[in-house]
C-alpha positions as CSV (number, residue, x, y, z in Angstrom):
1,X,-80.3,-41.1,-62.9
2,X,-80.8,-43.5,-60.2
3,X,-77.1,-43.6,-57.9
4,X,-78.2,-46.7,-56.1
5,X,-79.4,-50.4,-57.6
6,X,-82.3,-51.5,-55.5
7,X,-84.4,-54.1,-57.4
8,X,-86.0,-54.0,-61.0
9,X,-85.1,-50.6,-62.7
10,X,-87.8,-52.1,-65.0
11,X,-90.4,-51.9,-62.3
12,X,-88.7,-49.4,-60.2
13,X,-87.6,-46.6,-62.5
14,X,-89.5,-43.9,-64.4
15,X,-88.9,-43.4,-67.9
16,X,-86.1,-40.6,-67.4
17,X,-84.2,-42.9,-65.3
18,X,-84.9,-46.1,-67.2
19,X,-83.8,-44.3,-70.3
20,X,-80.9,-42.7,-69.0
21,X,-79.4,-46.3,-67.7
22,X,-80.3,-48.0,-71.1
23,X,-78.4,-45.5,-72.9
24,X,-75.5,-45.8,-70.7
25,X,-75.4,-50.0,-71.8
26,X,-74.6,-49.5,-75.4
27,X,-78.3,-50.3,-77.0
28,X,-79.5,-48.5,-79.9
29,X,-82.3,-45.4,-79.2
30,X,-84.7,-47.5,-80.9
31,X,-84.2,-50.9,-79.1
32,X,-84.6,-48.2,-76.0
33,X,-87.8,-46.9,-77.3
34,X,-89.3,-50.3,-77.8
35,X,-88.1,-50.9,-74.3
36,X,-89.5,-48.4,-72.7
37,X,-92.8,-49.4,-74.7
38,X,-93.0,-52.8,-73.7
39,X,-92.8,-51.8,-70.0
40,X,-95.5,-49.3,-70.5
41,X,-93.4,-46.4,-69.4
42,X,-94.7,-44.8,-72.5
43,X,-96.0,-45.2,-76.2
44,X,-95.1,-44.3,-79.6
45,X,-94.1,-40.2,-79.5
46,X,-92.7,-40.4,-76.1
47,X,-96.2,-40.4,-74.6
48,X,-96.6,-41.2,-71.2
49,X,-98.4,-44.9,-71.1
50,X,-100.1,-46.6,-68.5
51,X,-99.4,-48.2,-65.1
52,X,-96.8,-50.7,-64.9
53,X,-97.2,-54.3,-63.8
54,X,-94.4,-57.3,-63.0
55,X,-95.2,-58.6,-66.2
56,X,-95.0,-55.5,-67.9
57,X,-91.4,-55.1,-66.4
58,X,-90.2,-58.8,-67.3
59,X,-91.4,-57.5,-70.7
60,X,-88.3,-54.7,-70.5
61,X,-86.0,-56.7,-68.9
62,X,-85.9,-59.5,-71.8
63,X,-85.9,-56.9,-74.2
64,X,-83.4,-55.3,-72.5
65,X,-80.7,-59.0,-72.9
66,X,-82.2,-59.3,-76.5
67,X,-81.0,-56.2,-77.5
68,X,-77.6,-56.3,-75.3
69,X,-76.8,-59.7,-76.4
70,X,-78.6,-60.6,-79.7
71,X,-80.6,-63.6,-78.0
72,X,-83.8,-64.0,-76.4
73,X,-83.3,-63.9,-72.5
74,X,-83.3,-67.2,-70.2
75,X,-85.6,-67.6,-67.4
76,X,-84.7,-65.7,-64.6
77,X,-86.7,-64.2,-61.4
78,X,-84.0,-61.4,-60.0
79,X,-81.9,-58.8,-61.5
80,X,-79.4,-61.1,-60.1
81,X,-80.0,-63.7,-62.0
82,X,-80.0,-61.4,-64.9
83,X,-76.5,-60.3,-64.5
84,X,-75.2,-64.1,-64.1
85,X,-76.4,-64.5,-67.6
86,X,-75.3,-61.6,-68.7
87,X,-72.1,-61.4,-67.6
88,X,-71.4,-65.2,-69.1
89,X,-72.1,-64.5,-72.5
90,X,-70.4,-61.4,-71.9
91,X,-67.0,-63.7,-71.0
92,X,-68.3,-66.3,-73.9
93,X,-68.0,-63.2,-76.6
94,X,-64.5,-62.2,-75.1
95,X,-62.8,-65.7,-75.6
96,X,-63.7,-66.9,-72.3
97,X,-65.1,-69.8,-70.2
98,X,-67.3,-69.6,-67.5
């Protein structure tokens, strides 16, 4: 797996690595599946798929906080921004404000 976070694992990542860190967050295999579909890292049967594009990553990424928090992802441009989200309705679902 990848030891260093550099930009979009959804963009940046093959599928070994990509599946290797979703597995790590908790996420059923088959919302990982999906996810590595909808980034066109490869299709049903573990095929590999096409080239990926930005969009192809956003794709990923929101499926990624859909399946991690159980809502559809707000609009966000950086894995940064990602983790802020994240992370608050991670503190929300502990009994926290933020």
């Amino acid at each position: 797996m990848k030891e260093h976070a550099h930009g979009c694992p959804f963009l940046h990542w093959n599928a070994q690595d990509l599946k290797e860190g979703l597995s790590n967050t908790g996420i059923s295999e088959l919302d990982i599946e999906d996810i590595l579909y909808v980034t066109k890292l490869q299709q049903p049967g573990g095929r590999p798929s096409g080239r990926r594009t930005r969009k192809d990553a956003c794709n990923g990424c929101a499926r990624h906080f859909q399946a991690l928090h159980g809502v559809p992802a707000p609009p966000h441009e950086t894995p940064n921004e990602w983790f802020t989200h994240s992370t608050r309705l991670f503190i929300r679902a502990q009994g926290g404000a933020c």
